[in-house]
KEDO-541783 format. One line per 10 residues: number of its first residue (from 1); for each residue x, y, z of N, C-alpha, C. Coordinates in nm, 2 decimals, always signed. Layout:
# KEDO-541783
NUM> X,Y,Z,X,Y,Z,X,Y,Z | ...
# end
This chain:
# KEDO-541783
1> +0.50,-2.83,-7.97,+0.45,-2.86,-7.83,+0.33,-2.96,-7.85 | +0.32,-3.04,-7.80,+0.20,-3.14,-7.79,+0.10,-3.08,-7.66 | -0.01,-3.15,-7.75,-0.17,-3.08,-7.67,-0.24,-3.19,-7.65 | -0.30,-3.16,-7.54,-0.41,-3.24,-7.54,-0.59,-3.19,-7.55 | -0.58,-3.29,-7.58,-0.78,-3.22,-7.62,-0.87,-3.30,-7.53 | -0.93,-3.24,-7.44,-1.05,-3.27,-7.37,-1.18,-3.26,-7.37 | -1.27,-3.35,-7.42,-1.40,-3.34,-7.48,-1.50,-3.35,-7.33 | -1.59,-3.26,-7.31,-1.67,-3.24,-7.19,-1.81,-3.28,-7.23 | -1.85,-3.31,-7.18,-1.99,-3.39,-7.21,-2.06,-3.33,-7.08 | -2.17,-3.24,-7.14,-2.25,-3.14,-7.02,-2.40,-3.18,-7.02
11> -2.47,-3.23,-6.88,-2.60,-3.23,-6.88,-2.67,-3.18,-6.80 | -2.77,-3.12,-6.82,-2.87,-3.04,-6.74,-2.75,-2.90,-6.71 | -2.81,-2.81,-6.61,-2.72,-2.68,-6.57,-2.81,-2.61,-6.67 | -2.75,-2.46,-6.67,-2.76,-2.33,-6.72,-2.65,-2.34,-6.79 | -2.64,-2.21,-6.90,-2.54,-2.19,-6.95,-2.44,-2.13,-6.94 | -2.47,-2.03,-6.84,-2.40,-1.97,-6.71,-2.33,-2.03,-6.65 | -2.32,-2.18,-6.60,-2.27,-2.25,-6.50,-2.17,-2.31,-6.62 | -2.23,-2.37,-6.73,-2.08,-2.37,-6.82,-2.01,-2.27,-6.83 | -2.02,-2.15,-6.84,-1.96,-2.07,-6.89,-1.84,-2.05,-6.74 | -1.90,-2.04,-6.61,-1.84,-2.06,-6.53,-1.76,-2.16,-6.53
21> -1.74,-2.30,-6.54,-1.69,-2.39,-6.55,-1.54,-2.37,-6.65 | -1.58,-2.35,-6.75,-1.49,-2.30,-6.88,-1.38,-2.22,-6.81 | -1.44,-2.10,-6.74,-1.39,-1.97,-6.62,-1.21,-2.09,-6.57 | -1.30,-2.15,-6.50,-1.23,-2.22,-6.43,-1.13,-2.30,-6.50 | -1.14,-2.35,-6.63,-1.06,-2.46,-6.68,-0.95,-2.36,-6.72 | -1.01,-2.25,-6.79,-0.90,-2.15,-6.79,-0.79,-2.13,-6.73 | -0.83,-2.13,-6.62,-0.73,-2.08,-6.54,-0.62,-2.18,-6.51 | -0.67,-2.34,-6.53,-0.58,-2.43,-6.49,-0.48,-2.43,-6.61 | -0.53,-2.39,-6.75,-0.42,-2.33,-6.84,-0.49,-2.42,-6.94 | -0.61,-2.43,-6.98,-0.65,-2.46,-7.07,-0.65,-2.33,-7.16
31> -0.64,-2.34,-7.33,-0.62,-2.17,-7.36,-0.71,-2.19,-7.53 | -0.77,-2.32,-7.51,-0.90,-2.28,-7.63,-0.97,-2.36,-7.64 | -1.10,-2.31,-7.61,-1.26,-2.44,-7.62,-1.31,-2.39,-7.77 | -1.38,-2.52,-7.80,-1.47,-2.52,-7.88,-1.62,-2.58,-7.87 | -1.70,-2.49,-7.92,-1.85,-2.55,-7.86,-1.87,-2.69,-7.96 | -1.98,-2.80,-7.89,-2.02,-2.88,-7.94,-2.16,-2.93,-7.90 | -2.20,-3.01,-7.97,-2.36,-3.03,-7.94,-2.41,-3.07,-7.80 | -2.33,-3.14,-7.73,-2.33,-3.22,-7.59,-2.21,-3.12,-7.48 | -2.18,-3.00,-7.57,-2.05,-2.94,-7.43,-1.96,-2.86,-7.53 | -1.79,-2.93,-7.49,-1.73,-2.79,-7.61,-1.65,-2.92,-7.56
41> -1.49,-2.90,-7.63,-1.40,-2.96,-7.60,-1.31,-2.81,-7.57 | -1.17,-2.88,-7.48,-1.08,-2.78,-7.44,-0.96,-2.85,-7.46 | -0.86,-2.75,-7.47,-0.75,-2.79,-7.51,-0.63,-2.73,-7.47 | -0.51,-2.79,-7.40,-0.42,-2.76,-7.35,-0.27,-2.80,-7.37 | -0.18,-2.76,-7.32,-0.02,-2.84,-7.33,-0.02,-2.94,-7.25 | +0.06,-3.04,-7.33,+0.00,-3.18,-7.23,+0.08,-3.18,-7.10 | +0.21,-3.10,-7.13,+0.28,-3.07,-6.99,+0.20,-3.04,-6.88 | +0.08,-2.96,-6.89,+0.05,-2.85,-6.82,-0.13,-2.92,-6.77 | -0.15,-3.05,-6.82,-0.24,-3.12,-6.80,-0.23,-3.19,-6.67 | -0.36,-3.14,-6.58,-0.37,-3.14,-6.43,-0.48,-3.24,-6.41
51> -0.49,-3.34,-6.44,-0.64,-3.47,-6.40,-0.66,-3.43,-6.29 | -0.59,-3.42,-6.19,-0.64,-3.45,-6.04,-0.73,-3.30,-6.02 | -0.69,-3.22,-6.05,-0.70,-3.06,-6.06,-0.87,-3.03,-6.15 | -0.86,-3.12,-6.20,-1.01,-3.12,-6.32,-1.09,-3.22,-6.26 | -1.10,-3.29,-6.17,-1.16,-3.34,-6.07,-1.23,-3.30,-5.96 | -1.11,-3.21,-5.89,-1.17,-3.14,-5.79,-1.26,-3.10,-5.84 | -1.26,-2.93,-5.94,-1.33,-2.89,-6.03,-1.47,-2.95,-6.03 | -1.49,-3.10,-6.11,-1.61,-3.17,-6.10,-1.69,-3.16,-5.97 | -1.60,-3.20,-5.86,-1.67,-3.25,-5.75,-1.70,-3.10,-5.64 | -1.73,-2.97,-5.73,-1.76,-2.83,-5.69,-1.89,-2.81,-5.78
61> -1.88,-2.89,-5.89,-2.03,-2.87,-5.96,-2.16,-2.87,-5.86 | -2.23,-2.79,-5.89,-2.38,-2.84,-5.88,-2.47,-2.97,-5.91 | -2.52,-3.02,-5.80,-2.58,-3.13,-5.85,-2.69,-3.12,-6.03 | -2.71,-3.05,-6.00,-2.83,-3.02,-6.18,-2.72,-3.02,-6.31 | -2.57,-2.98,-6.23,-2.51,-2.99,-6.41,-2.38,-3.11,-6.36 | -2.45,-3.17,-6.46,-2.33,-3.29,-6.49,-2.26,-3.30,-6.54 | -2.13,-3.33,-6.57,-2.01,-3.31,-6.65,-1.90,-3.48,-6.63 | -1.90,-3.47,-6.76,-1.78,-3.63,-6.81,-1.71,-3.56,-6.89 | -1.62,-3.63,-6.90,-1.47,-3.62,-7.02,-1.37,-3.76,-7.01 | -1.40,-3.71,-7.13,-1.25,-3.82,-7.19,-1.13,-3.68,-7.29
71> -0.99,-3.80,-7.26,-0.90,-3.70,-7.32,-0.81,-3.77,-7.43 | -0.79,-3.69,-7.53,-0.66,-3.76,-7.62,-0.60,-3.71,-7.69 | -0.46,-3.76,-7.67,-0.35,-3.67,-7.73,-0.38,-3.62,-7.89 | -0.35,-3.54,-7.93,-0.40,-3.46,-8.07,-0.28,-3.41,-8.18 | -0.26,-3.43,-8.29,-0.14,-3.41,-8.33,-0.15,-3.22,-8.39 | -0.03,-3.18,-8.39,-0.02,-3.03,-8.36,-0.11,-2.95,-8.46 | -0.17,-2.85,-8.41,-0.24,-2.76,-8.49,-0.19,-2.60,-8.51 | -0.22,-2.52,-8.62,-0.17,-2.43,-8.62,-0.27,-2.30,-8.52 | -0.24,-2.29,-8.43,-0.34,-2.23,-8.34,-0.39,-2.09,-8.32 | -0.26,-2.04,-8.40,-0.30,-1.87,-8.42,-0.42,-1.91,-8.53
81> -0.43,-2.01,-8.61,-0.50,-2.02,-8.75,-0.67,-2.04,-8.69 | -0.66,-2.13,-8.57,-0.77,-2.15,-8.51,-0.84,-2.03,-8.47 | -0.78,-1.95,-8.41,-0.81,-1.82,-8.35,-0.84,-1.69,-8.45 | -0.82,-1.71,-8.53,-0.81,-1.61,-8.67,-0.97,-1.75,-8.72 | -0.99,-1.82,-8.74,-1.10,-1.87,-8.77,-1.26,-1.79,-8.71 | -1.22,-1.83,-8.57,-1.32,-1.79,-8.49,-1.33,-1.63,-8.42 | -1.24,-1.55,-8.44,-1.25,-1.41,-8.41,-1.31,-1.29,-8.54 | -1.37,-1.24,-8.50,-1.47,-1.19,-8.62,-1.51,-1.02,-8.53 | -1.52,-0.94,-8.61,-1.47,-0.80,-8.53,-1.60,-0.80,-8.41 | -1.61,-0.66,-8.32,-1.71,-0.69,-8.24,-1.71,-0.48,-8.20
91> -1.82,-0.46,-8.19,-1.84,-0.29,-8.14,-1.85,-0.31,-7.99 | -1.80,-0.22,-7.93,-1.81,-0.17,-7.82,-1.92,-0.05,-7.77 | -2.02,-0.04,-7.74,-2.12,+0.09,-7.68,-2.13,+0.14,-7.84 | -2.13,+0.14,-7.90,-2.13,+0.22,-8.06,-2.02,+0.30,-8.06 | -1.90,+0.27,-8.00,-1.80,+0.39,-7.97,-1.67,+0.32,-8.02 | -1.68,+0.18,-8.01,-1.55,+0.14,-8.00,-1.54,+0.02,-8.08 | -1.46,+0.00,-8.20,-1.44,-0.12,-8.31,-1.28,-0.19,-8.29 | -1.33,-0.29,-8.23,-1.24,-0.41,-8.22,-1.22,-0.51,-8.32 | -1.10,-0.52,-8.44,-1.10,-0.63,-8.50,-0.92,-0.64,-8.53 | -0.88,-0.77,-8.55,-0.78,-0.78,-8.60,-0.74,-0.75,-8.72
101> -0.58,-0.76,-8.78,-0.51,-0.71,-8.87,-0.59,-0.76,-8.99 | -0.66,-0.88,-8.98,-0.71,-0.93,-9.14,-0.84,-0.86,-9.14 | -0.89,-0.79,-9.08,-1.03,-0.73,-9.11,-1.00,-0.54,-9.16 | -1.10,-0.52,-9.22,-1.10,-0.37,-9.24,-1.11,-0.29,-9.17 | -1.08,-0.17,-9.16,-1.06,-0.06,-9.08,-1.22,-0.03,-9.09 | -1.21,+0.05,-8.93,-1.40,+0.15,-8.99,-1.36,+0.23,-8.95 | -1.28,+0.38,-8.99,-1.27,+0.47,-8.92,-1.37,+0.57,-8.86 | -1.49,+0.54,-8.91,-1.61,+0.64,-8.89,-1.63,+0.58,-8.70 | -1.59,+0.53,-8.66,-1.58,+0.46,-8.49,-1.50,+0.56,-8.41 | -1.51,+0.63,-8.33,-1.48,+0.68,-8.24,-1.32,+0.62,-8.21
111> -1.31,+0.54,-8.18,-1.19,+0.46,-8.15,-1.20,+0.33,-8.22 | -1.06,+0.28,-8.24,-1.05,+0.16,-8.29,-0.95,+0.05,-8.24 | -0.98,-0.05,-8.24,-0.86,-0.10,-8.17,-0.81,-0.25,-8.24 | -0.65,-0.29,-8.27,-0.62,-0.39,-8.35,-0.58,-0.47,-8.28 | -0.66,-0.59,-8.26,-0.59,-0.74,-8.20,-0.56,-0.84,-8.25 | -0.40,-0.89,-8.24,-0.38,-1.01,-8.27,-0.35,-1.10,-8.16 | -0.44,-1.17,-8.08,-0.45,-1.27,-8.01,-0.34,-1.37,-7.98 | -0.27,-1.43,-8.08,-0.20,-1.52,-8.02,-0.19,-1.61,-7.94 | -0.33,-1.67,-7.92,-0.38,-1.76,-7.82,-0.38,-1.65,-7.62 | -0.39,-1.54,-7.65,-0.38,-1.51,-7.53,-0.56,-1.39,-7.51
121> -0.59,-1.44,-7.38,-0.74,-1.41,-7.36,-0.78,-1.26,-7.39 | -0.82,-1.23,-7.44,-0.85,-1.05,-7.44,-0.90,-1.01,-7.57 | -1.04,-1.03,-7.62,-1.02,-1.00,-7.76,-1.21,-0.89,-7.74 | -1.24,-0.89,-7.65,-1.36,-0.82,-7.62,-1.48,-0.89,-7.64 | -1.44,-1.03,-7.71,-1.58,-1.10,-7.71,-1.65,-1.19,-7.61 | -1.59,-1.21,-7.46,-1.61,-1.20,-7.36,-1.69,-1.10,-7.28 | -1.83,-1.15,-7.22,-1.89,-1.06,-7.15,-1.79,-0.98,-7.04 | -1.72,-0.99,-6.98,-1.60,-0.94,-6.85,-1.53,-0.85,-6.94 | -1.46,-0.89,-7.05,-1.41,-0.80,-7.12,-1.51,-0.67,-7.18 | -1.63,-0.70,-7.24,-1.67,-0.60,-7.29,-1.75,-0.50,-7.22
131> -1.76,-0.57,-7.09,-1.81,-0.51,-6.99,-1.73,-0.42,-6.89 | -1.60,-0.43,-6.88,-1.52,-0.33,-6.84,-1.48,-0.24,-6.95 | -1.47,-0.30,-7.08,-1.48,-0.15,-7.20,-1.57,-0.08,-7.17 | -1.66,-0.13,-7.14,-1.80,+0.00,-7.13,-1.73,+0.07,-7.05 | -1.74,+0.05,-6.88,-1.72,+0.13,-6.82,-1.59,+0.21,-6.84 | -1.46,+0.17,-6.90,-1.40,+0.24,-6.90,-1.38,+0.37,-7.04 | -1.52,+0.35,-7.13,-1.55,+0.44,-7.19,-1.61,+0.55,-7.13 | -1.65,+0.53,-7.05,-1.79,+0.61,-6.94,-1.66,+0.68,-6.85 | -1.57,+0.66,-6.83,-1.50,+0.70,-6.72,-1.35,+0.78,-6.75 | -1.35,+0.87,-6.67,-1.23,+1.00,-6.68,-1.13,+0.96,-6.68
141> -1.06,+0.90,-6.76,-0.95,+0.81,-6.80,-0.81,+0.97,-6.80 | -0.81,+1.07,-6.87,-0.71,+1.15,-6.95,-0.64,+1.27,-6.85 | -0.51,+1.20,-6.86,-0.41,+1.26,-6.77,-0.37,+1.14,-6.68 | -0.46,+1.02,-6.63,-0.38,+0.95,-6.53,-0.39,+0.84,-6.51 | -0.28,+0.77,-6.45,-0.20,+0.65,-6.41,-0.31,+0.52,-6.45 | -0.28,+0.40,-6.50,-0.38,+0.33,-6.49,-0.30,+0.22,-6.54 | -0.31,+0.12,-6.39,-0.24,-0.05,-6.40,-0.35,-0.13,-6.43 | -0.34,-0.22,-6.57,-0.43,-0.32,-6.62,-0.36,-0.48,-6.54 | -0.41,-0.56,-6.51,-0.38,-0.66,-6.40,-0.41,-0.76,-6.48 | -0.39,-0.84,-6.53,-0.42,-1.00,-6.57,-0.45,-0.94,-6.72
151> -0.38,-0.82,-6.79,-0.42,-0.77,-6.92,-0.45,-0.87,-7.05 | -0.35,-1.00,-7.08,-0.42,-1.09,-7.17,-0.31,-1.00,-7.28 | -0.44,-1.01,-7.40,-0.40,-0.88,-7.49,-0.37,-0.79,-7.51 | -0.36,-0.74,-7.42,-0.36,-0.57,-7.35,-0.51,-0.49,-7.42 | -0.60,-0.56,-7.46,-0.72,-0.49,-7.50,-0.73,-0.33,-7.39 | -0.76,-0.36,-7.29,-0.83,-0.25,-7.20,-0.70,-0.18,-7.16 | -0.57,-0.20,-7.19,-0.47,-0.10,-7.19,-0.49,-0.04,-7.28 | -0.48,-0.08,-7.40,-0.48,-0.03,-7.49,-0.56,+0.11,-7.54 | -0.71,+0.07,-7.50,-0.85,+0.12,-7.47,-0.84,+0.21,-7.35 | -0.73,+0.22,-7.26,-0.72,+0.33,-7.16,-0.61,+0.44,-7.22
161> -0.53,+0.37,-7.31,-0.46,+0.51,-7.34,-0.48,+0.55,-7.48 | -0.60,+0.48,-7.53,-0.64,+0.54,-7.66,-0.75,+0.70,-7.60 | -0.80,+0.67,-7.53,-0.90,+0.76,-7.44,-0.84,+0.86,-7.36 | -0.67,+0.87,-7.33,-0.60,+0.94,-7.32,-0.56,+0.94,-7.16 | -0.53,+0.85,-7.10,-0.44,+0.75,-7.00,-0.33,+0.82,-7.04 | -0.26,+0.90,-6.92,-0.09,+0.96,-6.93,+0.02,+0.85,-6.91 | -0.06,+0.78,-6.85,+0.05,+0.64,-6.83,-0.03,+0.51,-6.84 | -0.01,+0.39,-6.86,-0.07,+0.26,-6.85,+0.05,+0.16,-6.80 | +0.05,+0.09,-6.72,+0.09,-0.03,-6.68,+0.01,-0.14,-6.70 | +0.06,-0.24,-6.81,+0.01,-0.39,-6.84,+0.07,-0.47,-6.79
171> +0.00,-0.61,-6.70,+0.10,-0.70,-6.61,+0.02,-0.81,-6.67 | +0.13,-0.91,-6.70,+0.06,-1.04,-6.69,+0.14,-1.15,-6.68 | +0.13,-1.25,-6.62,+0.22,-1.39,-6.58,+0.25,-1.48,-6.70 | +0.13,-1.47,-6.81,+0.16,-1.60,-6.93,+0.30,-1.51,-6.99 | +0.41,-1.56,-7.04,+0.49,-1.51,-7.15,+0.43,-1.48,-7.28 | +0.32,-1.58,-7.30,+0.23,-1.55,-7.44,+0.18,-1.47,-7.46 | +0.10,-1.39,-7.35,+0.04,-1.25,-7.37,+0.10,-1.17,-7.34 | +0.25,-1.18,-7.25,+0.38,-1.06,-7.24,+0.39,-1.07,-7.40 | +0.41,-1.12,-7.50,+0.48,-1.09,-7.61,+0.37,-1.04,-7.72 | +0.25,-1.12,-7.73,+0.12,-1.03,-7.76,+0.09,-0.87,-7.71
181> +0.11,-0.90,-7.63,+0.07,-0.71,-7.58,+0.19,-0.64,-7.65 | +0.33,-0.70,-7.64,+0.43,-0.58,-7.70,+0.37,-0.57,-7.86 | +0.34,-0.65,-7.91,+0.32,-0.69,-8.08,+0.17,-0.56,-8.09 | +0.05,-0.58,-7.95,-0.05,-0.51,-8.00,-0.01,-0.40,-7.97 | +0.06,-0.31,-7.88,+0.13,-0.16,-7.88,+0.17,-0.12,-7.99 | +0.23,-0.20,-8.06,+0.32,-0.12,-8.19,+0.13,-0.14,-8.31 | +0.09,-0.25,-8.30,-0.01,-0.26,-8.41,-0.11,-0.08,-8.39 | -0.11,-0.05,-8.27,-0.23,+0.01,-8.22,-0.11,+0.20,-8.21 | -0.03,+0.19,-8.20,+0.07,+0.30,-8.15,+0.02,+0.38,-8.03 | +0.05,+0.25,-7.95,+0.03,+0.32,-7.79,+0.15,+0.29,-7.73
191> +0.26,+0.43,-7.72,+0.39,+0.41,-7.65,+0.33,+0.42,-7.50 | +0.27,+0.43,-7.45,+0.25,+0.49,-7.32,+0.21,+0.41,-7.21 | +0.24,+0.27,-7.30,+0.24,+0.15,-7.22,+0.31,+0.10,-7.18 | +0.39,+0.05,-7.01,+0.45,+0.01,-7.00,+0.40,-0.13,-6.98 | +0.50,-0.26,-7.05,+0.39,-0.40,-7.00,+0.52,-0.46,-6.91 | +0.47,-0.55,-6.82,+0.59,-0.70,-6.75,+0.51,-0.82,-6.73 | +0.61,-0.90,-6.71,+0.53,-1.02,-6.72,+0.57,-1.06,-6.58 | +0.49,-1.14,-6.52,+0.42,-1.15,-6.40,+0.32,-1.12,-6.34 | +0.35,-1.10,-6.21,+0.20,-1.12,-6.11,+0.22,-0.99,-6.05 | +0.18,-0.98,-5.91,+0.16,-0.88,-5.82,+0.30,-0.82,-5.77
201> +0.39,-0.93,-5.78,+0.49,-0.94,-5.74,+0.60,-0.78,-5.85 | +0.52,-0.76,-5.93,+0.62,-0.66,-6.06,+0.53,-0.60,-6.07 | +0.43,-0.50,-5.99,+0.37,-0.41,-6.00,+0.45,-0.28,-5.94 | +0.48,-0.21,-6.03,+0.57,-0.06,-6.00,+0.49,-0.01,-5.87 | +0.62,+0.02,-5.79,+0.51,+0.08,-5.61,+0.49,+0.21,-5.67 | +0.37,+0.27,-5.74,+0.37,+0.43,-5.77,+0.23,+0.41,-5.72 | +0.16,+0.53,-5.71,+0.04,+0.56,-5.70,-0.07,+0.56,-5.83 | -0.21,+0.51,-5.86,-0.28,+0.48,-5.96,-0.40,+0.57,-5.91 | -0.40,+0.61,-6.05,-0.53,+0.62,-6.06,-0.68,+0.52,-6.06 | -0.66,+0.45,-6.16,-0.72,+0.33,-6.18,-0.65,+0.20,-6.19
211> -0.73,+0.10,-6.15,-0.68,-0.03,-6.14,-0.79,-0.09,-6.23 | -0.75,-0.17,-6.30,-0.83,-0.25,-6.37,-0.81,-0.41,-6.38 | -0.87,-0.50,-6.34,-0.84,-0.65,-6.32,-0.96,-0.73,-6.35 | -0.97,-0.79,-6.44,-1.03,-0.92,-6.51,-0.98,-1.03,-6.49 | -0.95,-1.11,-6.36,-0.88,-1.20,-6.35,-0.96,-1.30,-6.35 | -0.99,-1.37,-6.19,-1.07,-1.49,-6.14,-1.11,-1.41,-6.01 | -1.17,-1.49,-5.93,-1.26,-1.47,-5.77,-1.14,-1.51,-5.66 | -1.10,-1.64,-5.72,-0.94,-1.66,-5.62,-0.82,-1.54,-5.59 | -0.76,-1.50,-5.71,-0.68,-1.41,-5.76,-0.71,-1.29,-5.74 | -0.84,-1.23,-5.76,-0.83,-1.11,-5.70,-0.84,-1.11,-5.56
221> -0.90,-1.25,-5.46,-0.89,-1.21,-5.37,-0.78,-1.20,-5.33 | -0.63,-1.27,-5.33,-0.52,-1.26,-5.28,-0.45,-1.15,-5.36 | -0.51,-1.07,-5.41,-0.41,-0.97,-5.48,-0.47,-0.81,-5.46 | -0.59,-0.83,-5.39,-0.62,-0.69,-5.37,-0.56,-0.61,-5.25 | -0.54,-0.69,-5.17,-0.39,-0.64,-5.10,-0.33,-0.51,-5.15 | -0.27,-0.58,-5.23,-0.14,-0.53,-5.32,-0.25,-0.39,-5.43 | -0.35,-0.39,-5.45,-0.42,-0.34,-5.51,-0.44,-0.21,-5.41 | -0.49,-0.23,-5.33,-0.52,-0.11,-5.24,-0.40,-0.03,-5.18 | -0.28,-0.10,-5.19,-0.19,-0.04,-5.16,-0.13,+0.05,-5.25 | -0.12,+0.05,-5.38,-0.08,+0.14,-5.45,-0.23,+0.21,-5.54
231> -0.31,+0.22,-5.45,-0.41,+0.31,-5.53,-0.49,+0.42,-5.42 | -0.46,+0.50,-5.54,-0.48,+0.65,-5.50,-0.57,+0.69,-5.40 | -0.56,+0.74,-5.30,-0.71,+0.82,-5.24,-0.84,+0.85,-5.33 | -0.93,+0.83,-5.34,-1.04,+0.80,-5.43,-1.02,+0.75,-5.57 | -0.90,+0.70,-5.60,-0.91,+0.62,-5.74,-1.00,+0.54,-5.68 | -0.99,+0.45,-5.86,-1.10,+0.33,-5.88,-1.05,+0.23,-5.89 | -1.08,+0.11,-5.91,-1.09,-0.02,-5.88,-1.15,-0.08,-5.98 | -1.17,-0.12,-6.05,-1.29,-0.23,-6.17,-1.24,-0.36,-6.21 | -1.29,-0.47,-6.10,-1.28,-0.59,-6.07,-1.41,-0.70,-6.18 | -1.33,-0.78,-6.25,-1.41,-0.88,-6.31,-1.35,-1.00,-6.34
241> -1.45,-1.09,-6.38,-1.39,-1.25,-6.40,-1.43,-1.33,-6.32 | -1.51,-1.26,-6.33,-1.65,-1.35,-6.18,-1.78,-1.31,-6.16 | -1.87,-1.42,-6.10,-2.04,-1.41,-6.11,-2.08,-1.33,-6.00 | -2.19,-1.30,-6.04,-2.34,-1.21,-5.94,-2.33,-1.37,-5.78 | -2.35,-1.30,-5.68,-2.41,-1.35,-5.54,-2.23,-1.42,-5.48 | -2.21,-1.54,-5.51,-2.11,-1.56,-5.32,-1.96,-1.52,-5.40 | -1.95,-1.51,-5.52,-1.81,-1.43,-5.56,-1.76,-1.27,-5.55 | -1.91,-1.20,-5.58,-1.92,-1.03,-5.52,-1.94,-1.05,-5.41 | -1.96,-1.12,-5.30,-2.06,-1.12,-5.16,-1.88,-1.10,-5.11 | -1.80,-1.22,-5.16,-1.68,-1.23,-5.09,-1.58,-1.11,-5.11
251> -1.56,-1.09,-5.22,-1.50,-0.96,-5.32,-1.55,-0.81,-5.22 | -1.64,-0.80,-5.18,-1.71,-0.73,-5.12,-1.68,-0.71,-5.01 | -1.64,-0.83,-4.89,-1.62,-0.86,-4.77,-1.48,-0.81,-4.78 | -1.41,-0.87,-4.85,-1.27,-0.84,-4.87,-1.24,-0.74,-4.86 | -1.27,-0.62,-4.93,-1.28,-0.49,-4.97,-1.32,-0.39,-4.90 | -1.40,-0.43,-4.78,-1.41,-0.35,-4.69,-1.34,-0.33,-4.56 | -1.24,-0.47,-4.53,-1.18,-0.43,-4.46,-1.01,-0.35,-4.51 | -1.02,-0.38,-4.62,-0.91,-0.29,-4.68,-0.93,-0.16,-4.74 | -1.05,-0.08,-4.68,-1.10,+0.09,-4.65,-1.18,+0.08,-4.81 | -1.17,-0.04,-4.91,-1.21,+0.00,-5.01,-1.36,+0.01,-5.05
261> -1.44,+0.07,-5.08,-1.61,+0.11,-5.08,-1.66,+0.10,-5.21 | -1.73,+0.00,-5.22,-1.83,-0.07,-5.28,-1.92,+0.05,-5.39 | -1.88,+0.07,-5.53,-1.97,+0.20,-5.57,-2.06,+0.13,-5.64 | -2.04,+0.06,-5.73,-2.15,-0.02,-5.83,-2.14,-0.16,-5.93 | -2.22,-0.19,-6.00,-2.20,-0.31,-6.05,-2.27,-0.30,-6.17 | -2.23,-0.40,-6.29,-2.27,-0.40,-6.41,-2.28,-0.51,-6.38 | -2.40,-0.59,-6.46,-2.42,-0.75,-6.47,-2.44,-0.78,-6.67 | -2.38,-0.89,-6.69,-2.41,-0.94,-6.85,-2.43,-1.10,-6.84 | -2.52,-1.13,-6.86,-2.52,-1.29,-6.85,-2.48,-1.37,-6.73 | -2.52,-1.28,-6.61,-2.46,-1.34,-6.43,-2.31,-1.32,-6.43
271> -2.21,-1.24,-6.55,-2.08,-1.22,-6.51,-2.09,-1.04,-6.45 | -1.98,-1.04,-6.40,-1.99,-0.89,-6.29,-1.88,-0.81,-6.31 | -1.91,-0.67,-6.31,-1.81,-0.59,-6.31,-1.83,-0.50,-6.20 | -1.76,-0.50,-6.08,-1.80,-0.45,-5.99,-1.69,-0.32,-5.96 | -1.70,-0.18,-5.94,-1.65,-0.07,-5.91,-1.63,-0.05,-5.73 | -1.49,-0.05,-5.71,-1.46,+0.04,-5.60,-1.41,+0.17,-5.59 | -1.42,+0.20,-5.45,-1.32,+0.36,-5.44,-1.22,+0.29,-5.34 | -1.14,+0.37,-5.32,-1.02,+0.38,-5.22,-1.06,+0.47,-5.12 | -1.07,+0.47,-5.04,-1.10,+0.56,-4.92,-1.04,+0.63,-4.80 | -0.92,+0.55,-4.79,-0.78,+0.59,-4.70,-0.65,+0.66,-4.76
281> -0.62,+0.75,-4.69,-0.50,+0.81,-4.75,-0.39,+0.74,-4.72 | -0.30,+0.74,-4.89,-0.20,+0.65,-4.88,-0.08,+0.75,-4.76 | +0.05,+0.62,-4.72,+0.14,+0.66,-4.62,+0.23,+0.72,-4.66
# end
């Protein structure tokens, strides 16, 4: 597959506002940055390279952060190798040890969890990610139903029925992380996963306990719909992959008129993990 590599050249802003930006390139299917002294570069399939799309993007920035690029084609890299470079284990709350197959076991951890990435998002070294591990260590996971939404890795599947989740549903649209997640169930021996690949559209109509979604601010808003519909009379909700102020403000608005009530929020570096209930009884 041929890639292309886009070098971003960042001035003035926070680091927040890149990290948001990054947020965004993501989603256009960019699937690995690297930092650099002036920005990071990013890198994508050239098929799947959208100019017009990374424009718009620019012309959403804030005037204080500036952003340039140039792009060029790059001859193939071994990319699981990249990723196995830069992944290095990471703890969770002191409860929970995340590392892949080339690192050592710590069994003295509470829980342990094995990722092999495969270029697909979910490895807990993401604030959003590690910040829905917390809460879902904090939270009465054992005996029931719990659909992970944009799962990546299936890290926080995995992490729900290690904690003793009677059922897990993993959904995600890339094919790359449909076949990553079956690879990390067998690494981890969690049968109790069921994963599909797709969107909203192949979510089993059953009732949940918990929902869990690390997507984007777009995405969850067109999908919580579908969210509220198959969750339980006071189940939970734990939405992330988006900032503190007009992304919770909207998330928020959204949510109330679909009966769902606002419980709390975690903040890590201005990204948000915001908790709902369900408040209507299903039909």
């Amino acid at each position: 597959m041929d890639y292309s590599e886009l070098t971003f050249v960042c001035v003035g802003g926070e680091e927040w506002q890149q990290d948001l930006f990054i947020n965004d390139l993501a989603a256009l299917g960019f699937d690995t940055f690297e930092d650099t002294l002036s920005g990071f570069k990013a890198y994508i399939a050239s098929a799947s390279l959208d100019l017009a799309a990374i424009e718009h993007l620019l012309l959403t920035l804030p005037e204080n952060f500036q952003v340039s690029y140039s792009v060029q084609e790059i001859s193939p890299k071994n990319w699981n190798a990249v990723w196995e470079s830069n992944f290095e284990p990471i703890t969770v709350d002191k409860r929970c040890y995340v590392r892949a197959t080339f690192h050592a076991p710590k069994p003295d951890f509470e829980y342990e969890i094995i990722i092999d990435p495969k270029m697909a998002f979910g490895t807990g070294h993401h604030q959003t990610t590690s910040l829905m591990m917390e809460y879902l260590l904090d939270s009465h996971v054992a005996g029931k139903r719990v659909l992970d939404m944009g799962c990546g890795t299936g890290i926080l599947a995995i992490l729900a029925a290690k904690i003793g989740a009677e059922e897990v549903v993993a959904i995600d649209y890339d094919p790359v992380c449909y076949e990553s997640v079956k690879e990390n169930i067998e690494l981890n021996q969690v049968p109790a996963i069921k994963i599909y690949c797709g969107s909203k559209e192949v979510i089993p109509q059953e009732p949940y306990d918990l929902i869990l979604a690390n997507i984007n601010r777009n995405i969850l808003l067109d999908q919580l719909p579908t969210y509220s519909a198959v969750l339980k009379p006071h189940g939970q909700l734990l939405l992330s992959g988006f900032y503190e102020g007009d992304d919770l403000r909207q998330l928020e608005e959204a949510a109330i008129k679909l009966n769902l009530k606002f419980l709390e929020k975690k903040v890590k570096d201005h990204w948000v993990v915001a908790k709902f209930e369900q408040n209507h009884k299903r039909k």
